[in-house]
NUFI-850341 format. One record per residue: residue number from 1; x, y, z of N, C-alpha, C, CB in turn. Coordinates in nm, 4 decimals, m for minus. Atoms other than C-alpha are relative to their C-alpha. Glycine has a CB too. Layout:
BEGIN
NODE  pos        nx        ny        nz       cax       cay       caz        cx        cy        cz       cbx       cby       cbz
NODE  NUM         X         Y         Z         X         Y         Z         X         Y         Z         X         Y         Z
...
***
This chain:
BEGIN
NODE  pos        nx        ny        nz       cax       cay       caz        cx        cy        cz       cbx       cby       cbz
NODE    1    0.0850   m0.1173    0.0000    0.0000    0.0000    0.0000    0.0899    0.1241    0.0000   m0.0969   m0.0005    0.1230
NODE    2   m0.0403   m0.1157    0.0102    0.1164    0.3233   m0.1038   m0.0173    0.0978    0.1004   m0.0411    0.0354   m0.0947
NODE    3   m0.0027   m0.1146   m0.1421    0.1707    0.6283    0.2067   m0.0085    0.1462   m0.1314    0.2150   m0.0091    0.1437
NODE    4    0.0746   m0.0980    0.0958    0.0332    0.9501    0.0605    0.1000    0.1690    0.1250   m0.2621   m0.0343    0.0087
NODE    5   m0.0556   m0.1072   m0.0720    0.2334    1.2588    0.1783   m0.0967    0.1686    0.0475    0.1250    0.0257   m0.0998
NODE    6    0.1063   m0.0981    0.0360   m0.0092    1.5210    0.1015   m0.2057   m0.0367   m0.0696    0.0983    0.0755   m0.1230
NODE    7    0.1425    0.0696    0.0411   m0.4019    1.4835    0.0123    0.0075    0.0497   m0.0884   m0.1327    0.0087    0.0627
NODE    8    0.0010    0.0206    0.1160   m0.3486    1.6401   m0.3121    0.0789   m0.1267   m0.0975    0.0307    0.1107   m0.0234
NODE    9   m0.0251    0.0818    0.0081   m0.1656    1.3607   m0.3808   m0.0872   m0.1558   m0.0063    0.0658    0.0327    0.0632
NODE   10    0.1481    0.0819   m0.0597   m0.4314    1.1384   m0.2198   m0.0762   m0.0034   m0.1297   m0.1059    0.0937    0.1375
NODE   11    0.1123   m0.0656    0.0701   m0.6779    1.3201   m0.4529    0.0012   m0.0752   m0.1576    0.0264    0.1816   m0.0034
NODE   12   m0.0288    0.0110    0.1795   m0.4949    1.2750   m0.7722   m0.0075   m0.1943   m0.0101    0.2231    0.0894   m0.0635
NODE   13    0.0017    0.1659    0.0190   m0.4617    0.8661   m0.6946   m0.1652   m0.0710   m0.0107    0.0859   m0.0741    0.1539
NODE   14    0.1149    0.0288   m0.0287   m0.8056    0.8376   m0.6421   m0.0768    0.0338   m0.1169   m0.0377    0.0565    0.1151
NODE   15    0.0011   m0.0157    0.0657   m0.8386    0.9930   m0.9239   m0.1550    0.1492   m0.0196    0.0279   m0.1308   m0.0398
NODE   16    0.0770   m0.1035   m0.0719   m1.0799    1.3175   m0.7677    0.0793    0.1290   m0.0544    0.0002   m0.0198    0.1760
NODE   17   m0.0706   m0.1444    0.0773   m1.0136    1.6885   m0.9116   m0.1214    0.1075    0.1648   m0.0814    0.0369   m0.2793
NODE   18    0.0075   m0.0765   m0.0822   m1.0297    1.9806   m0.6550   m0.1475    0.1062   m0.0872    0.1652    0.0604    0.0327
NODE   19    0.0577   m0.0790    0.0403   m1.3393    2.1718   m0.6894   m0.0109    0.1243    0.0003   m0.0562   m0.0250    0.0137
NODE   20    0.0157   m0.1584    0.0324   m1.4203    2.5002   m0.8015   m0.1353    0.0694    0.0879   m0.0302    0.0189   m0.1845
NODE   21    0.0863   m0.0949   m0.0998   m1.5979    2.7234   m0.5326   m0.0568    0.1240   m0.1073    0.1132    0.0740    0.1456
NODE   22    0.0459   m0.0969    0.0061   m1.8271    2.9587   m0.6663   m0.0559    0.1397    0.0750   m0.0432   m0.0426   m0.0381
NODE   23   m0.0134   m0.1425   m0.1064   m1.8343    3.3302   m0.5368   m0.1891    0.0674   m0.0118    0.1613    0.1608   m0.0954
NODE   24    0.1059   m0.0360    0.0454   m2.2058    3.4230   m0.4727   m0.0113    0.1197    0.0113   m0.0882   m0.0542    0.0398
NODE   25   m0.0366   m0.1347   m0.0122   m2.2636    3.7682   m0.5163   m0.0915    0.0721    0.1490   m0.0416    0.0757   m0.1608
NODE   26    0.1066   m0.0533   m0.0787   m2.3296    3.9781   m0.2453   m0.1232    0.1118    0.0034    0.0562    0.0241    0.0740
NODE   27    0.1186   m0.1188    0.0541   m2.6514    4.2420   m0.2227    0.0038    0.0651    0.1248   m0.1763   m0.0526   m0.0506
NODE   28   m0.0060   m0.1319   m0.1285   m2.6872    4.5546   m0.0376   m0.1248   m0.0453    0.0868   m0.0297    0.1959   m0.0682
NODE   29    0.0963   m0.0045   m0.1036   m2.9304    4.5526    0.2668   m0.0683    0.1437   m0.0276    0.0697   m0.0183    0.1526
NODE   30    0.1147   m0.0882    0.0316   m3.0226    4.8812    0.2015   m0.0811    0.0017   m0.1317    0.0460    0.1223    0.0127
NODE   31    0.1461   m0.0392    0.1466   m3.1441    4.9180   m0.2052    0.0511   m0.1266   m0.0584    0.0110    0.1841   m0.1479
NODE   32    0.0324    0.1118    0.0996   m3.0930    4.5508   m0.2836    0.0543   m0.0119   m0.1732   m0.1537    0.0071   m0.0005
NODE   33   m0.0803    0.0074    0.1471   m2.8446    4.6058   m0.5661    0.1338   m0.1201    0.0384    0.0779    0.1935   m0.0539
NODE   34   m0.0788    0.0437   m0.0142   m2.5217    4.3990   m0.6234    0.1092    0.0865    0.0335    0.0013   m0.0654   m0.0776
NODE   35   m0.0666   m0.0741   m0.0717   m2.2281    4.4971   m0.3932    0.1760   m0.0297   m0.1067   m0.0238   m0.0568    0.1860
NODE   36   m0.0949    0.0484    0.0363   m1.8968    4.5297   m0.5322    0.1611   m0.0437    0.0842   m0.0002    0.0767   m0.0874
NODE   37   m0.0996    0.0738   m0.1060   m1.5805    4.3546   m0.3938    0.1637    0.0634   m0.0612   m0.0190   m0.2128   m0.0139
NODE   38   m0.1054   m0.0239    0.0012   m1.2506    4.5156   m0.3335    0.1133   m0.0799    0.0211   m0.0037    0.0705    0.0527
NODE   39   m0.0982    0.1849   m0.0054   m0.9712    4.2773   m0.4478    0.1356   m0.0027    0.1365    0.1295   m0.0297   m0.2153
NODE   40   m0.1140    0.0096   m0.0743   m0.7201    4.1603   m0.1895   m0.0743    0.0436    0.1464    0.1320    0.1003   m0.0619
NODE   41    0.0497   m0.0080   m0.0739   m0.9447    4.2237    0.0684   m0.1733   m0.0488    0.0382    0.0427    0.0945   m0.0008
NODE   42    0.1332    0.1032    0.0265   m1.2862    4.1280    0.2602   m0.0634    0.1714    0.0401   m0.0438   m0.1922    0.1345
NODE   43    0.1077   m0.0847    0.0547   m1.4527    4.4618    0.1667   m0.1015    0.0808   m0.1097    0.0222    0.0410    0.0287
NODE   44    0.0596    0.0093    0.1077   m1.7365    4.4873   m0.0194   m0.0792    0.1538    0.0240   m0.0861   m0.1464   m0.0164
NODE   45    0.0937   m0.1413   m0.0265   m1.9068    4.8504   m0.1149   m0.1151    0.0022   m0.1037    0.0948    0.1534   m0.0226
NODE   46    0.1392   m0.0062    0.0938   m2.2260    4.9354   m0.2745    0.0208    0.1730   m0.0315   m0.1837   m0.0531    0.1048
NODE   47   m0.0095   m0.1216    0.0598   m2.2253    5.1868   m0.5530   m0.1231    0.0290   m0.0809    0.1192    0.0059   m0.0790
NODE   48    0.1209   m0.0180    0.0916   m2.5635    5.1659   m0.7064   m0.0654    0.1418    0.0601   m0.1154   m0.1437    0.0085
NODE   49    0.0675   m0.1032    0.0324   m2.8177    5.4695   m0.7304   m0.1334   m0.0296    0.0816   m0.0097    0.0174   m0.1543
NODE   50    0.1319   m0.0046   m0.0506   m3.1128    5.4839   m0.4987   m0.0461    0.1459    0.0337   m0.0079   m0.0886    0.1213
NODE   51    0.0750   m0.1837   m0.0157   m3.3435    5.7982   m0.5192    0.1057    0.1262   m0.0721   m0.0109    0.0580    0.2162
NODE   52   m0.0935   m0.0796    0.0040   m3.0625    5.9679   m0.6945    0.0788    0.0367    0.0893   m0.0317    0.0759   m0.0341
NODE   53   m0.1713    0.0120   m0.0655   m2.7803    5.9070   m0.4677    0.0582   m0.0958    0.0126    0.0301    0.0353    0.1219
NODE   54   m0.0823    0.0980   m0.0213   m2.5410    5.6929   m0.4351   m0.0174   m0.0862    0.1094    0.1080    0.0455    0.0043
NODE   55    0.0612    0.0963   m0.1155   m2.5843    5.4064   m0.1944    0.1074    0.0373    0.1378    0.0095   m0.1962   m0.0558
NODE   56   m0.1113   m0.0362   m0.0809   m2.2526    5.4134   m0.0456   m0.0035   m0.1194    0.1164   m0.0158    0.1623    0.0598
NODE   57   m0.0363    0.1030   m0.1145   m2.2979    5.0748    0.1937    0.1141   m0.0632   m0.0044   m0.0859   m0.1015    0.0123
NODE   58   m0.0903    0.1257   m0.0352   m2.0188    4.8770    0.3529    0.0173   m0.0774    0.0414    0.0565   m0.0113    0.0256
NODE   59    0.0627    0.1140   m0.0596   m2.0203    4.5391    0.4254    0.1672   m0.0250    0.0584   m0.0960   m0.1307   m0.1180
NODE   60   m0.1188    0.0629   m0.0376   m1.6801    4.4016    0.6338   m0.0673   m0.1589    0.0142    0.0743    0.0749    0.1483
NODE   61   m0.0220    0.1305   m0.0209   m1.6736    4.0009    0.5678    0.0832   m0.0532    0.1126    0.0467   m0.0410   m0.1054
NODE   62   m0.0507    0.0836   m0.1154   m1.5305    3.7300    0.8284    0.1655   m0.0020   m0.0659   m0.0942   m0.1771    0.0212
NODE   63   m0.1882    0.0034    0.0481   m1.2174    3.6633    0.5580    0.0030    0.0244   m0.1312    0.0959   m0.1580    0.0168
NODE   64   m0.0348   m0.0613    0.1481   m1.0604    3.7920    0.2483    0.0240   m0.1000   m0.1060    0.1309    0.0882    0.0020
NODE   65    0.0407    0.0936    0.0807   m1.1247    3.6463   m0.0602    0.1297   m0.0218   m0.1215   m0.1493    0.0484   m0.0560
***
């Protein structure tokens, strides 16, 4: 029996491929638009248009993406 050093290793004998996480988008709490995400970090801002102004929400996430 083969000793497996790593579980990608593992993975690949088994013959299993690492899946692909999809990013769901997040939405503002206040006008229910999509928020956008500042890279390299876990903050997301909302720039959409409600009533003629800018939304301007900020969401701080748990961890950076």
């Amino acid at each position: 029996m083969k000793t497996f050093a790593t579980f990608e290793e593992l993975g690949k004998a088994f013959g299993l491929a690492k899946r692909q996480r999809k990013q769901k988008p997040f939405l503002c709490k206040k006008c229910g638009g999509e928020m956008y995400h500042v890279p390299q970090t876990n903050i997301f801002l909302c720039e959409n248009e409600k009533d003629g102004k800018v939304c301007g929400h900020r969401v701080f996430t748990a961890r950076a993406f």
